[in-house]
TIGUVO-768340 format. One line per field, with one value per residue: residue in three letters; z, x, y of N, C-alpha, C in turn. Coordinates in steps of 0.05 Angstrom, whole numbers, plus 5000, padded with zeros to 4 digits. Example, Ala and Ser with C-alpha at 12.3 -4.5 7.8 and 13.67 -1.06 7.14 Angstrom:
<nodes>
rest	[ala | ser]
nw	[5156 | 5142]
nu	[5264 | 5257]
nv	[4886 | 4955]
caw	[5156 | 5143]
cau	[5246 | 5273]
cav	[4910 | 4979]
cw	[5156 | 5157]
cu	[5264 | 5258]
cv	[4934 | 5001]
</nodes>
This chain:
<nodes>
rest	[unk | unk | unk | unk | unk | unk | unk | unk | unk | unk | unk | unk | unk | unk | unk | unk | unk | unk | unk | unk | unk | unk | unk | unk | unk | unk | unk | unk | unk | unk | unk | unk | unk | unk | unk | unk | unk | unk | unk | unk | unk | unk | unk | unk | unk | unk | unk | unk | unk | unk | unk | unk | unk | unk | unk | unk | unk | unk | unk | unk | unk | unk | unk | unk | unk | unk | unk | unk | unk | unk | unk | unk | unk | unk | unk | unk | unk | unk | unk | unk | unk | unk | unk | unk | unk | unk | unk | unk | unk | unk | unk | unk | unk | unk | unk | unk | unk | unk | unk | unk | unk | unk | unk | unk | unk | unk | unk | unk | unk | unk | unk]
nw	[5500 | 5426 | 5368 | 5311 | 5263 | 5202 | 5168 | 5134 | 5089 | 5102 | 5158 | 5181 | 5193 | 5183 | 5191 | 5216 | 5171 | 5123 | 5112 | 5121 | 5177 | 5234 | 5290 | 5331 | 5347 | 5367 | 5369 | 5332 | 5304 | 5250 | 5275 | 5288 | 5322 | 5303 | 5247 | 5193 | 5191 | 5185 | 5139 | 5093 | 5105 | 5090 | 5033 | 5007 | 5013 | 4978 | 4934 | 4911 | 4907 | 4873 | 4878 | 4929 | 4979 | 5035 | 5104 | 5151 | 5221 | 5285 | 5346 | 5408 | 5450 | 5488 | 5556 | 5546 | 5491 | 5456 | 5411 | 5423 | 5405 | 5403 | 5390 | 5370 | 5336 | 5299 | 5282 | 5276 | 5226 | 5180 | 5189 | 5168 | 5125 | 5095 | 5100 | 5072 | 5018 | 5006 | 4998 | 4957 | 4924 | 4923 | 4899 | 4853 | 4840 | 4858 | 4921 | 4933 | 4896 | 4865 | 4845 | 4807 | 4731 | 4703 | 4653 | 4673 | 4720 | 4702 | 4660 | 4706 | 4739 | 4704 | 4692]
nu	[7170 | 7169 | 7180 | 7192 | 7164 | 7163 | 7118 | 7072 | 7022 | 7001 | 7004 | 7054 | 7119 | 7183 | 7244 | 7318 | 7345 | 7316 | 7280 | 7211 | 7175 | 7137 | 7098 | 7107 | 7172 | 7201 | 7246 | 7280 | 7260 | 7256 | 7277 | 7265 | 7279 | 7273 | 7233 | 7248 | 7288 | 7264 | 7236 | 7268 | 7291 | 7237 | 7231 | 7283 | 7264 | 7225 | 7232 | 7263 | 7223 | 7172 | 7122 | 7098 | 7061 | 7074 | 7079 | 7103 | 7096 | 7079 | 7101 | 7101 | 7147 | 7184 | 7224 | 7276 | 7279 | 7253 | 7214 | 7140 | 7100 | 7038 | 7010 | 6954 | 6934 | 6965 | 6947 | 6881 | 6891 | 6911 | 6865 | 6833 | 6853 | 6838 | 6786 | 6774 | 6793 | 6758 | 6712 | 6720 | 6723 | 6674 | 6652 | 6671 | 6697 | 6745 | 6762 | 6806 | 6823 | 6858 | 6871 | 6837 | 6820 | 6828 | 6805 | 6753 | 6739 | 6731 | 6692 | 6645 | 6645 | 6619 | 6573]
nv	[2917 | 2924 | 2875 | 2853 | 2818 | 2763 | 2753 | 2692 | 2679 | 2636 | 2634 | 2618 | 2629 | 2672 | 2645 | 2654 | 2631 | 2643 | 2602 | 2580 | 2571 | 2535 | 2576 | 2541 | 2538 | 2592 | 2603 | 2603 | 2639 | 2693 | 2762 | 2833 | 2891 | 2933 | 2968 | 2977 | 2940 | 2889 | 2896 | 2906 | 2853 | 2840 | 2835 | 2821 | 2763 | 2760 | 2784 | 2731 | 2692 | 2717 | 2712 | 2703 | 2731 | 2762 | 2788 | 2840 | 2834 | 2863 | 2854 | 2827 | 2823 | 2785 | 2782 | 2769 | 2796 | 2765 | 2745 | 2742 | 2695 | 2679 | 2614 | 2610 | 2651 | 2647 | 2605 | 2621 | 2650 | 2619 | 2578 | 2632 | 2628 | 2590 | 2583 | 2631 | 2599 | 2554 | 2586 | 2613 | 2564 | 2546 | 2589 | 2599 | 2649 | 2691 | 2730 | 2762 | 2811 | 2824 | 2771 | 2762 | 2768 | 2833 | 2843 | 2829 | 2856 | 2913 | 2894 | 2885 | 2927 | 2958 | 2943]
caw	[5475 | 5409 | 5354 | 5283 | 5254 | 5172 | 5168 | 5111 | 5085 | 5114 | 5186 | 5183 | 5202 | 5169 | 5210 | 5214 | 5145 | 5105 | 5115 | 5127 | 5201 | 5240 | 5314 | 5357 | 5346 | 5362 | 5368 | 5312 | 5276 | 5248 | 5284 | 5297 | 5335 | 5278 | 5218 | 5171 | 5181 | 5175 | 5113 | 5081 | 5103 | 5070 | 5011 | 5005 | 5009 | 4957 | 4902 | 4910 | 4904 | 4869 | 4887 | 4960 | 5001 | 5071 | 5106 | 5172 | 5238 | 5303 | 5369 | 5438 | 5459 | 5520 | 5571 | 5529 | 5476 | 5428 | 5401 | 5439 | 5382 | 5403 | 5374 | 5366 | 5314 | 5267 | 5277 | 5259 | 5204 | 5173 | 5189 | 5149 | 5093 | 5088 | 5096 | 5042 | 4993 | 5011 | 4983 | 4927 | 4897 | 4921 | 4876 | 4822 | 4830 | 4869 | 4928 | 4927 | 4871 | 4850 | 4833 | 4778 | 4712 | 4699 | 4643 | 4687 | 4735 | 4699 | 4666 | 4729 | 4743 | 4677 | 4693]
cau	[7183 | 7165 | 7195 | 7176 | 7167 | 7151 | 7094 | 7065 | 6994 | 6990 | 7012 | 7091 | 7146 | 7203 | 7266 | 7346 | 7358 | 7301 | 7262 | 7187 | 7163 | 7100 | 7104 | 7116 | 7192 | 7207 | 7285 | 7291 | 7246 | 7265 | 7259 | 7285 | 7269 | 7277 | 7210 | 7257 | 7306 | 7243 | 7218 | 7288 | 7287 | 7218 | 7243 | 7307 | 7256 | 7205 | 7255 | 7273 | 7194 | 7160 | 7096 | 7099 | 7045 | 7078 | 7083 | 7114 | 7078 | 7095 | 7092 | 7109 | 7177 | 7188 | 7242 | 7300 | 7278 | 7249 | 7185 | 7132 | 7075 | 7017 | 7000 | 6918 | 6941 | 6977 | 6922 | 6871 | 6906 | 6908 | 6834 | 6813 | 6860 | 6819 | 6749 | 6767 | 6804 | 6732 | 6691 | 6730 | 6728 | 6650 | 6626 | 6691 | 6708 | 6766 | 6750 | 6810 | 6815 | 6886 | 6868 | 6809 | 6827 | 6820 | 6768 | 6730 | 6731 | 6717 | 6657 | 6630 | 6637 | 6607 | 6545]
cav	[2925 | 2910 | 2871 | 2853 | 2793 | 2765 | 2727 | 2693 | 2681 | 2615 | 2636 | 2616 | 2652 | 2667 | 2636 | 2660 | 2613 | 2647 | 2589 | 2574 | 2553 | 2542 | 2592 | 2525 | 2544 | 2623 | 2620 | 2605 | 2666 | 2724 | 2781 | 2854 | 2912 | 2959 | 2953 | 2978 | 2919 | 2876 | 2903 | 2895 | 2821 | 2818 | 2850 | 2803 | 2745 | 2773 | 2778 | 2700 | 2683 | 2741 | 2707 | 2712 | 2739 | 2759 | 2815 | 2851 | 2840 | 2876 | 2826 | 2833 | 2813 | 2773 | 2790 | 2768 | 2809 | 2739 | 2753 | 2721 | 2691 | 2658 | 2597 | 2618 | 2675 | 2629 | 2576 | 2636 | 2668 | 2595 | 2577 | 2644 | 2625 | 2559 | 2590 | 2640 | 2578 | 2548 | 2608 | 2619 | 2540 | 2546 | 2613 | 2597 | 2669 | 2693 | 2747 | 2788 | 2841 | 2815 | 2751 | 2767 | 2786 | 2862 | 2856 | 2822 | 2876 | 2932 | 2885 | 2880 | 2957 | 2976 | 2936]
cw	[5452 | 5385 | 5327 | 5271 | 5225 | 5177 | 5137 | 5109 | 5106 | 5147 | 5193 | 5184 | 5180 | 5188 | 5198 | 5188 | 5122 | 5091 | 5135 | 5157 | 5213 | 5274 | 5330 | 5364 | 5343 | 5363 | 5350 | 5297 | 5279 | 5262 | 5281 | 5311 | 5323 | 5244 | 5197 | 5162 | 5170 | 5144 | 5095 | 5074 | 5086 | 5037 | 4995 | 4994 | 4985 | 4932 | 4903 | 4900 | 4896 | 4875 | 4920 | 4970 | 5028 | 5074 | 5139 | 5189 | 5264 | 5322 | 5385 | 5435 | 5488 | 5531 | 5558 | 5498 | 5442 | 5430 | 5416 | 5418 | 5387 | 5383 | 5356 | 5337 | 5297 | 5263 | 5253 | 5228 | 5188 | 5168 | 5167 | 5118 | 5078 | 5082 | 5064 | 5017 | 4990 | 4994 | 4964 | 4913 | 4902 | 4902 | 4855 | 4819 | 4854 | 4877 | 4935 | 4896 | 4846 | 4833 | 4804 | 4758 | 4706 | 4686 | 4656 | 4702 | 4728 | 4676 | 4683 | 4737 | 4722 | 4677 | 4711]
cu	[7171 | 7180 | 7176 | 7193 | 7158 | 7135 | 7081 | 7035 | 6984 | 7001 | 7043 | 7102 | 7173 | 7230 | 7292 | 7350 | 7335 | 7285 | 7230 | 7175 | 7141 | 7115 | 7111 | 7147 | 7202 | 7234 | 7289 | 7284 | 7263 | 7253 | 7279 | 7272 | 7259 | 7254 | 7230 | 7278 | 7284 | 7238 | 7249 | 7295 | 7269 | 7224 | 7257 | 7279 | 7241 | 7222 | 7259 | 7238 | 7173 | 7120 | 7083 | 7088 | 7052 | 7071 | 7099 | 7102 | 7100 | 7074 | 7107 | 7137 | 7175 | 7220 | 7274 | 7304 | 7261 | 7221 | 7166 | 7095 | 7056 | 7006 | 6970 | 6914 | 6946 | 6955 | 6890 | 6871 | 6893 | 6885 | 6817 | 6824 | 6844 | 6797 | 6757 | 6771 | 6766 | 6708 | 6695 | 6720 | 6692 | 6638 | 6648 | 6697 | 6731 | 6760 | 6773 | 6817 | 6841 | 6882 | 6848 | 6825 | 6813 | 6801 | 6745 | 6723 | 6716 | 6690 | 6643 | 6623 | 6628 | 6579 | 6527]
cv	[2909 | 2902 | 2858 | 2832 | 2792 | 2743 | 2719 | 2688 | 2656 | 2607 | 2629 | 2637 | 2643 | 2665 | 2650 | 2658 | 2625 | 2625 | 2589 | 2561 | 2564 | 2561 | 2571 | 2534 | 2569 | 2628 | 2617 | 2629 | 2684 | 2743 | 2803 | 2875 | 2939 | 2947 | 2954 | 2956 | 2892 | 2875 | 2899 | 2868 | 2816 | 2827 | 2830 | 2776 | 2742 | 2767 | 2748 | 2686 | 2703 | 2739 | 2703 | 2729 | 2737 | 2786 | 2824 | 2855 | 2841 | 2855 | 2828 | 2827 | 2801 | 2781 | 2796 | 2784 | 2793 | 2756 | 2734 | 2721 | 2667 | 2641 | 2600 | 2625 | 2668 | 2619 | 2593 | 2645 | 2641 | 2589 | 2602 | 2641 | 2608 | 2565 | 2607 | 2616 | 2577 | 2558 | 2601 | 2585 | 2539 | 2562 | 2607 | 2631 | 2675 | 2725 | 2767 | 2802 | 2828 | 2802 | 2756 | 2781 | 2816 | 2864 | 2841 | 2848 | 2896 | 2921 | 2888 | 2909 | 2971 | 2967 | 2946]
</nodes>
């Protein structure tokens, strides 16, 4: 079965209390069976921090029905947040689209 979890940019979970934790602790996470109760939770959370980068990931379930989240995944996630930070403070520009101011962009596509 699968169940759906909120994750944020920097590999945390979002727990019962609408707090921040790393995967070592899964009873505590949020979870549900249903995306759309998910996506309501991430919703709820969004409004409180309009700057919040998460999103809604689907992940096994173990017997009891808990979500079962490999440590690796977080660790990954994390590691590419780093390599990109990395980039970005190396070239001084910022590699997704969001981040850059607009007349930069369409400078860049007019050239």
């Amino acid at each position: 079965m699968t169940v759906f979890v909120i994750q944020d940019t920097d590999g945390r979970y979002l727990n019962r209390e609408a707090q921040w934790n790393d995967a070592e602790s899964t009873v505590a996470v949020f979870y549900s069976p249903h995306k759309d109760i998910a996506l309501n939770q991430l919703l709820e959370v969004n409004a409180q921090d309009v700057l919040l980068r998460a999103q809604v990931v689907a992940c096994p379930s173990n017997p009891k029905g808990r979500p079962v989240i490999t440590v690796a995944a977080a660790v990954n996630n994390t590691a590419s947040a780093e390599a990109q930070s990395a980039v970005e403070a190396e070239t001084g520009t910022a590699i997704n689209a969001e981040e850059q101011d607009p007349e930069e962009i369409n400078d860049a596509n007019a050239a």
